[in-house]
C-alpha positions, 0 to 999 in steps of 0.5 A: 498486523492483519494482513487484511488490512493491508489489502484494505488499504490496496483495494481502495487505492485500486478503487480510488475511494478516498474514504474506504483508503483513510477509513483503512488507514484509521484502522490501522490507526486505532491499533497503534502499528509499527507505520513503517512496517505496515508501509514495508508490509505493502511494499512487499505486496506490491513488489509481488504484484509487480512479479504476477504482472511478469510472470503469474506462476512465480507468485508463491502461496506461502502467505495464504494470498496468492489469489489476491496478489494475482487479482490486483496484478490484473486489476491495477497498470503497471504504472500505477504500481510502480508510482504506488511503490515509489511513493510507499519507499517515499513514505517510508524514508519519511517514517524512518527519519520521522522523531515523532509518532505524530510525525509518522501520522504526517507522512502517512497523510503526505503518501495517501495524499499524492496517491489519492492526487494521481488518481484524480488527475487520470 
């Protein structure tokens, strides 16, 4: 998993650009990736985020990020982490019971929908 893309998919969520977020999505996609571990991947970016938010110098450098774990901290609300957190654990138990590749794909849709839906209704 490129690392970048995960901030892809986080950088058009913070946008709320529905096209760059599926246009990341398909390219991830294209590489046929462990859905749940791209999922736990941005679970564990946000759980970051949700630490640089409390206190910034906690956040370590250890996977190269720092600065852009420190920069969607002051772009995104608290809130909004937290609802992007839920619904990416959501997703994830959705994957995780999923019987089908097909089934993963769905459940990507269901999480980018309901996200893209709060974004719209703010």
């Amino acid at each position: 998993l490129d690392h970048g893309q995960v901030y892809g998919v986080l950088q058009a969520l913070l946008e709320g650009d529905a096209r760059a977020l599926l246009e990341s999505v398909r390219h991830l996609a294209e590489q046929g990736p462990d859905w749940a571990g791209v999922l736990a991947e941005i679970l564990n970016v946000l759980h970051r985020v949700v630490i640089a938010q409390a206190l910034p110098e906690a956040v370590d450098n250890g996977q190269g990020d720092r600065d852009r774990v420190l920069a969607l901290a002051q772009a995104l609300p608290a809130e909004d982490v937290q609802f992007y957190y839920q619904m990416g654990l959501i997703g994830l138990r959705l994957i995780l019971a999923a019987v089908s590749k097909w089934c993963c794909c769905a459940c990507w849709h269901f999480v980018l929908q309901a996200v893209m839906a709060r974004r719209e209704h703010r």
